[in-house]
C-alpha positions in Angstrom: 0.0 0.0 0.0 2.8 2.4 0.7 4.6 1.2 -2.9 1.3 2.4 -4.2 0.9 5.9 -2.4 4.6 6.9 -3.4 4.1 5.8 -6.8 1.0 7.7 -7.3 2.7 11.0 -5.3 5.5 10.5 -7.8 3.9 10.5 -10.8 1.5 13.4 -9.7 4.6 15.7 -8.6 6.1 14.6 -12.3 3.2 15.7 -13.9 2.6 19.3 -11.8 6.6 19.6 -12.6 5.8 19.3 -16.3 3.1 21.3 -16.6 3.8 23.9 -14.8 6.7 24.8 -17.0 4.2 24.7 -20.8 3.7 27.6 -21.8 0.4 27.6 -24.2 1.0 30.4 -27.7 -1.3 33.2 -27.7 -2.7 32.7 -31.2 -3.8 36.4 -30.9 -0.3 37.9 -30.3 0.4 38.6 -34.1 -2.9 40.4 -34.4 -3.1 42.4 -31.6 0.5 44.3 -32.0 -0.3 48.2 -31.3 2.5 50.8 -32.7 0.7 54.1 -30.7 -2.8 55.5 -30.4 -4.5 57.2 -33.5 -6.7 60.1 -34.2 -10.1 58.3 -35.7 -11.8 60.2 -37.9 -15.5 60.0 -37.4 -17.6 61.9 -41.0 -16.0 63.9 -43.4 -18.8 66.5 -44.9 -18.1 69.4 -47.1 -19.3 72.9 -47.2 -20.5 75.3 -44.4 -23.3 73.1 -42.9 -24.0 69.9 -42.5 -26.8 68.5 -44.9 -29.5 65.6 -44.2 -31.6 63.6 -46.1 -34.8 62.5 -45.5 -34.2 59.5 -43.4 -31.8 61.6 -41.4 -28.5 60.2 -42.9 -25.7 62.7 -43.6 -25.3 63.8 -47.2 -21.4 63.5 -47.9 -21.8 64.4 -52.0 -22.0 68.2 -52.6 -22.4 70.4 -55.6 -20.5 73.2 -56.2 -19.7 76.3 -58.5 -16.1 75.7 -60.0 -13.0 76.8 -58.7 -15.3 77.7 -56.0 -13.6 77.5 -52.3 -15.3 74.7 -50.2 -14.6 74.0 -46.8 -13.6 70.2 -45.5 -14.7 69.6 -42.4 -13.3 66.9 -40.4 -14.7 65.7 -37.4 -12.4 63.4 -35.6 -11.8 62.2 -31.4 -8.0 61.4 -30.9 -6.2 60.9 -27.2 -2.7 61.6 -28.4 -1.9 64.9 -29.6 -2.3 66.1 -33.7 0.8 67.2 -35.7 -1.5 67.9 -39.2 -4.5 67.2 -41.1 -4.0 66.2 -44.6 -6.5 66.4 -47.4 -6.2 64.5 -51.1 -8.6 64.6 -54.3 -8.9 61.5 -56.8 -11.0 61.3 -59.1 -12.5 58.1 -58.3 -12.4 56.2 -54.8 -9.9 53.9 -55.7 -8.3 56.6 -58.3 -4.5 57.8 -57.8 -4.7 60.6 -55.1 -3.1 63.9 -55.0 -2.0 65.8 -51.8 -4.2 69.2 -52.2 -3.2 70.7 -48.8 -1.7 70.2 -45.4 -2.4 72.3 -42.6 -0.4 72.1 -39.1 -2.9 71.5 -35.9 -3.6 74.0 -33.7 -7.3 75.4 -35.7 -9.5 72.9 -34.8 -12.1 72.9 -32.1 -13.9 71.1 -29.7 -17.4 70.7 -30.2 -19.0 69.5 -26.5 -22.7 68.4 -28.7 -21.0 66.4 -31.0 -18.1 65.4 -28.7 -15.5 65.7 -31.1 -13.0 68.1 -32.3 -13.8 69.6 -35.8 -11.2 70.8 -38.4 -12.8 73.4 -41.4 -9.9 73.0 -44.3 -10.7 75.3 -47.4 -9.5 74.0 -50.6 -10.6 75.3 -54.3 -13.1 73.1 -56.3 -11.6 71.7 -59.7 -12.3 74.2 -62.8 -14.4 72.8 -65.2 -17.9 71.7 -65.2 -19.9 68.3 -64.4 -16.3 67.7 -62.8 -16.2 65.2 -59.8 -13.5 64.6 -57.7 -12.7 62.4 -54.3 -11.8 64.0 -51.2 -10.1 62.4 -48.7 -8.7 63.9 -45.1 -6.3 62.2 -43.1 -5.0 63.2 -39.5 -1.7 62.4 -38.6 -0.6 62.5 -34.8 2.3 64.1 -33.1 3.5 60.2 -32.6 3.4 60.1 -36.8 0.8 57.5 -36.8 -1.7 58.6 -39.6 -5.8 58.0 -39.2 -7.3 55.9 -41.9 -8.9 58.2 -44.4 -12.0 59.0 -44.9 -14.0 60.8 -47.7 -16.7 63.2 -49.4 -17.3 63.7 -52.9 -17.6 67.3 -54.5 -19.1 68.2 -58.1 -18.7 71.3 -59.6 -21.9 72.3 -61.5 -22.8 71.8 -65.3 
């Protein structure tokens, strides 16, 4: 009987001993790799106000005269600081884009209603008429880490 109880103590202390020491692989490590915080960019409208449709949903498509100035507004939340905001026109969504301005940080504003901060960038519409064009904005943070982009399309008028 004592045979027995040491064997069975042995083999239990071998087996805590092993398994104590494996160490199971986070299958999530790869994914969830952070490089710094980013600024995320909530809507993109253009012009002075913000328009709705009918059922309430944003309008992000606006019509202009051309080379009319237009304002992009950007509303965005961010809890690192902002180095710039960056706005690009293509022609299409996936077209090539163009860098149209960059403006440093320090004009935006906090809007307490909307709880975000809100960035007006003018830029000129395209010359020409029945012209559309792509706009993206991008905020990049003092820690160089860029938002994703997001857009509003502007038409100049035929």
């Amino acid at each position: 009987m004592k045979l027995i109880l040491t064997y069975m103590l042995s083999c239990l202390t071998a087996t805590l001993l092993l398994t104590s020491c494996y160490e199971e692989p986070d299958l999530f490590e790869d994914l969830l790799v952070s490089n710094g915080k980013v600024a995320q960019i909530a809507v993109v409208w253009l012009g002075d106000s913000k328009v709705y449709n009918a059922a309430g949903v944003l309008q992000t498509t606006t019509t202009v005269d051309s080379l009319s100035t237009v304002n992009v507004n950007i509303e965005y939340t961010s809890e690192v600081a902002v180095k710039e905001f960056k706005i690009y026109s293509a022609p299409t969504a996936s077209g090539s884009q163009a860098l149209l301005a960059t403006v440093p940080a320090g004009a935006q504003k906090y809007d307490a209603e909307l709880r975000n901060y809100v960035m007006k960038v003018p830029i000129t519409a395209p010359k020409g008429k029945n012209i559309t064009s792509v706009i993206f904005a991008e905020v990049i943070a003092e820690n160089a880490l860029a938002s994703s982009r997001k857009s509003a399309t502007l038409k100049t008028k035929p």
